[in-house]
C-alpha positions as CSV (number, residue, x, y, z in Angstrom):
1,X,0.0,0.0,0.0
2,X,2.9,2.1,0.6
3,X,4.2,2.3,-2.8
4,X,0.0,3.0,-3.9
5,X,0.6,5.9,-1.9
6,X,4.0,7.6,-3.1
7,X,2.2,7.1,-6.5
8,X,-0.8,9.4,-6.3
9,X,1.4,11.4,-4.0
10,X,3.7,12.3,-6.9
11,X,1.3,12.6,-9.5
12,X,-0.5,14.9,-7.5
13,X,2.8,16.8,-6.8
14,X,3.1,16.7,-10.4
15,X,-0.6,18.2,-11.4
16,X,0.1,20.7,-8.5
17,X,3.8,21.6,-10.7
18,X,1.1,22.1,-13.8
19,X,-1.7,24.1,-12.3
20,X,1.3,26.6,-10.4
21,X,2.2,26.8,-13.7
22,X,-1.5,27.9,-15.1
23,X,-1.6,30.2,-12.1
24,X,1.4,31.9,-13.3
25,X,0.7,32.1,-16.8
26,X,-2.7,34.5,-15.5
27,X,-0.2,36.5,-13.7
28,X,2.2,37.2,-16.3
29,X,-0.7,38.1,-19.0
30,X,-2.1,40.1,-15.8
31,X,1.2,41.9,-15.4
32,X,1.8,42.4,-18.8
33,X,-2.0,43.6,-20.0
34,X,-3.5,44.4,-16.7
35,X,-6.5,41.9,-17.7
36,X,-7.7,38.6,-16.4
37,X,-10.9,38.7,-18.4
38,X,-12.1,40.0,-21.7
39,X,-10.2,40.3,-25.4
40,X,-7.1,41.8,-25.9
41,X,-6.4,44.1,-28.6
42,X,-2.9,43.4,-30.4
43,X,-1.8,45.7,-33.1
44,X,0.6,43.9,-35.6
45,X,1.6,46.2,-38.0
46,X,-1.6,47.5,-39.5
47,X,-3.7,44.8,-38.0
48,X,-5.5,44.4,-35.2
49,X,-6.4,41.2,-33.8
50,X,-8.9,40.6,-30.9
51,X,-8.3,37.6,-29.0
52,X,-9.7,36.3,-25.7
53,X,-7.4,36.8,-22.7
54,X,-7.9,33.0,-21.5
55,X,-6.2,32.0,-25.3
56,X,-3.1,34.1,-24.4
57,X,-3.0,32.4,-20.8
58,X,-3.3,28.6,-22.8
59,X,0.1,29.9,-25.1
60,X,2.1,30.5,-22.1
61,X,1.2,27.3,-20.1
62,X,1.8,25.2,-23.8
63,X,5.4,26.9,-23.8
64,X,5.8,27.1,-19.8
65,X,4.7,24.0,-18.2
66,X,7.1,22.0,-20.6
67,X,10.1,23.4,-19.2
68,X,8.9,23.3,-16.1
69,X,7.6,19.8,-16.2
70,X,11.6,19.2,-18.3
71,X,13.7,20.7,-15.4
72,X,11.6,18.9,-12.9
73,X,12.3,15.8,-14.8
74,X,16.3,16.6,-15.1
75,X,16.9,17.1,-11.7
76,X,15.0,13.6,-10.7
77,X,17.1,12.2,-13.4
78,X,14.8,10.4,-14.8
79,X,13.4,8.6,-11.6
80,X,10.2,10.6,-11.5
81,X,8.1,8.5,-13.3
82,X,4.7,11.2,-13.0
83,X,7.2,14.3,-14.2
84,X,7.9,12.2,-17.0
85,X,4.5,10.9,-17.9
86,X,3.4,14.1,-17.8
87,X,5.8,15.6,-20.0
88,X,5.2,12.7,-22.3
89,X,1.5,14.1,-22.2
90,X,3.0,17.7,-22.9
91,X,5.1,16.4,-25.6
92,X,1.7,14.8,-27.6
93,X,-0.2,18.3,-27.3
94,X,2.7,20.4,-29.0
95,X,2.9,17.3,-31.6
96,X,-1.2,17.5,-31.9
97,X,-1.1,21.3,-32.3
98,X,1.9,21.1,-34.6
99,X,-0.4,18.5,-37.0
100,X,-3.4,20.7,-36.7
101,X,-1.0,23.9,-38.0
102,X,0.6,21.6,-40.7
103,X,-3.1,20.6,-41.9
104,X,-4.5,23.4,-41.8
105,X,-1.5,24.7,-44.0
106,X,-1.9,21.7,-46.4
107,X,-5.9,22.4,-46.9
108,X,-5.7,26.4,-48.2
């Protein structure tokens, strides 16, 4: 039962890793826009594009909680079996994303 235990202790240390890092991907956009809610305006060159606050929160976890979840998994060297599950699971959503970019390229 012991080992049962240290199990859902570390994946929960592990989901705790990922949601500190949601938590401070709110901040940053917080910091940087002064917004937790609502659409940002962004003015590239002579465009403006509106997009909601929470999709600029999900493009700094996708690029955060990877190296997060990666350093956490370096300095266990590898014996952190959660950390590296979960950055396995990391891993398939930036492949998934990458498709859906590539396929949507393909289709125009």
């Amino acid at each position: 039962m012991n080992a049962v235990t240290d199990k859902r202790k570390s994946i929960l240390l592990e989901l705790a890793w990922l949601l500190g890092s949601w938590v401070f991907s709110f901040g940053l956009v917080w910091r940087l826009t002064g917004k937790y809610v609502g659409k940002l305006d962004v003015q590239l060159h002579n465009t403006h594009v509106l997009l909601p606050v929470w999709a600029l929160v999900t493009l700094l976890f996708l690029v955060l909680a990877p190296v997060v979840t990666s350093a956490r998994v370096l300095a266990g060297r590898g014996r952190r079996v959660a950390a590296s599950i979960m950055l396995a699971g990391l891993s398939g959503v930036w492949l998934l994303i990458i498709l859906a970019v590539l396929l949507v390229r393909i289709m125009k």
